[in-house]
ROMARMAR-357510 format. One record per residue (C-alpha): x, y, z; residue number from 1. Coordinates in steps of 0.05 Angstrom, whole numbers, padded with zeros to 5 digits. Layout:
! residues N
        x        y        z   resi
        X        Y        Z    NUM
...
***
This chain:
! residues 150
        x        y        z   resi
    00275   -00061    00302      1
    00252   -00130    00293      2
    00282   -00186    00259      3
    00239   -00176    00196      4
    00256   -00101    00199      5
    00294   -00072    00132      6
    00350   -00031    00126      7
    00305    00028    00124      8
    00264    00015    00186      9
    00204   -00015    00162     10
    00181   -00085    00185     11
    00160   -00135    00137     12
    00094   -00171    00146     13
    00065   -00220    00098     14
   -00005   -00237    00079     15
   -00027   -00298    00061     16
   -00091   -00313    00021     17
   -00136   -00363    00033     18
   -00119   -00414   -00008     19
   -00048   -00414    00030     20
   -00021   -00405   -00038     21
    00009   -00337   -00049     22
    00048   -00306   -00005     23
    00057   -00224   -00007     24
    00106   -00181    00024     25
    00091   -00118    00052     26
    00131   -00055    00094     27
    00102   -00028    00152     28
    00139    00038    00165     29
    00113    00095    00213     30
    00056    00059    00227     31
    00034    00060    00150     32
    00029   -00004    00108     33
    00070   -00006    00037     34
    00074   -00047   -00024     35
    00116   -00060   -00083     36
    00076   -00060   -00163     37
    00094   -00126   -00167     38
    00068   -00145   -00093     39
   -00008   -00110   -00123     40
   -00002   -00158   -00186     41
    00004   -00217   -00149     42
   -00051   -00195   -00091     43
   -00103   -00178   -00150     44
   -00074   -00229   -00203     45
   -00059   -00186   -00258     46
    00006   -00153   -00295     47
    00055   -00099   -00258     48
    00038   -00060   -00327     49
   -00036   -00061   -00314     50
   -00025   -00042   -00245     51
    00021    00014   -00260     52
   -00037    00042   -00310     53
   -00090    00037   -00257     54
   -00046    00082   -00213     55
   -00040    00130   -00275     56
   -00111    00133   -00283     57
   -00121    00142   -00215     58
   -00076    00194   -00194     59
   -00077    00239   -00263     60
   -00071    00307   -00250     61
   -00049    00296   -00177     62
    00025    00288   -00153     63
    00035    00214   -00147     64
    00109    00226   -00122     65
    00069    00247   -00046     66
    00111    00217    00002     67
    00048    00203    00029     68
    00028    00155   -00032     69
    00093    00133   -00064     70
    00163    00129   -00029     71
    00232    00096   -00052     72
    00254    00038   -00003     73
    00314    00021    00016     74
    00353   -00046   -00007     75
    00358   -00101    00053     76
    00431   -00077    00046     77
    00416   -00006    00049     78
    00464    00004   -00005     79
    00419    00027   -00064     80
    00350    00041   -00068     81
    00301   -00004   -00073     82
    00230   -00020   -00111     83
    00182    00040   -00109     84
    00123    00028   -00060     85
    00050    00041   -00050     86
    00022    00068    00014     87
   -00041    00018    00024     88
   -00095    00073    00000     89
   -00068    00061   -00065     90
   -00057   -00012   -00066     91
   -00126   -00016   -00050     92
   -00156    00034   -00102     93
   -00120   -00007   -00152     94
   -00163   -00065   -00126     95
   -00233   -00023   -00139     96
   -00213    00005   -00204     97
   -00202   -00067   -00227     98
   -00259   -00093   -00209     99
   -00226   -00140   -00163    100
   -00255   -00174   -00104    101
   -00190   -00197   -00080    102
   -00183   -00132   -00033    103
   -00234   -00147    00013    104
   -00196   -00199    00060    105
   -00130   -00160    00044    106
   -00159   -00090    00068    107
   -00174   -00134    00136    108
   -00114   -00158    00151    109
   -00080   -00089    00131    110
   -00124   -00061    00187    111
   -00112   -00117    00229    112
   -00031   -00108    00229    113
   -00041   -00035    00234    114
   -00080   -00034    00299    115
   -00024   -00067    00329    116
    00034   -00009    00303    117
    00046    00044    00339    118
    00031    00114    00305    119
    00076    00145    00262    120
    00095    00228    00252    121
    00039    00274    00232    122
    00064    00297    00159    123
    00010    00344    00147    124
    00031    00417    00131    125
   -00012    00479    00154    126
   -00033    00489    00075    127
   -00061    00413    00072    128
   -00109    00415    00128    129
   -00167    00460    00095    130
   -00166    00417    00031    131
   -00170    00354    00068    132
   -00233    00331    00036    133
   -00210    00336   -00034    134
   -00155    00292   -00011    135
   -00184    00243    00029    136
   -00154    00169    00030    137
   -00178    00122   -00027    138
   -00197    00075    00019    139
   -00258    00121    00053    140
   -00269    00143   -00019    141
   -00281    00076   -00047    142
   -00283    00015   -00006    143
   -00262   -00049   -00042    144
   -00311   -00101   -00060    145
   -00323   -00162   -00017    146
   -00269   -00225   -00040    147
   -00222   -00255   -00017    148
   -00145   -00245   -00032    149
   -00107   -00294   -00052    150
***
């Protein structure tokens, strides 16, 4: 565990846009990146509320609870639970289904810090493997737009 790490195990990492003026905070846990709804309204510059909708939209029909989408962190303290998080697919999704070219730069850098994690479990059941394409990650579904984040 590093110094940044939480009291459930993930590391924190921050991205910085451009402009050096926003700052967001991010989990990396089992080699997956993670963010917070209010994290995605500052990266794309919009409302938690709007956010929260384009996830709706998004994942309708679909079981958004997927520990492989959405998980419950853990308080610094590990006493309660903490904010609900994103695994990156969705954060970035969100970016393409609001148009925003803010992802572009972010969706680097994700890849970026991921290179440099180690790998974490295989969570993939024997049932999920022959429906794999209809489940394929956001992220090879849609690529964000070019931008920058900021």
């Amino acid at each position: 565990m590093t110094d940044n790490a939480n009291a459930d195990g993930a590391d924190r990492r921050y991205y910085q846009t451009e402009d050096s003026l926003t700052r967001i905070a991010c989990r990396v846990l089992d080699g997956k990146l993670w963010m917070t709804l209010d994290n995605m309204a500052a990266l794309y510059r919009t409302s938690e509320q709007d956010v929260a909708r384009q996830l709706k939209a998004a994942f309708c029909g679909r079981r958004l609870g997927s520990a492989s989408i959405r998980k419950e962190a853990q308080r610094d303290d590990g006493v309660a639970p903490g904010p609900t998080c994103y695994a990156l697919d969705a954060v970035l999704l969100v970016g393409v289904r609001l148009g925003s070219s803010r992802g572009e730069a972010f969706a680097q850098w994700a890849a970026d810090v991921l290179a440099n994690e180690p790998a974490g479990p295989v969570e993939e059941s024997a049932g999920e493997s022959a429906d794999k394409s209809a489940d394929e990650p956001a992220a090879q579904r849609a690529a964000p737009e070019a931008g920058t984040v900021k």
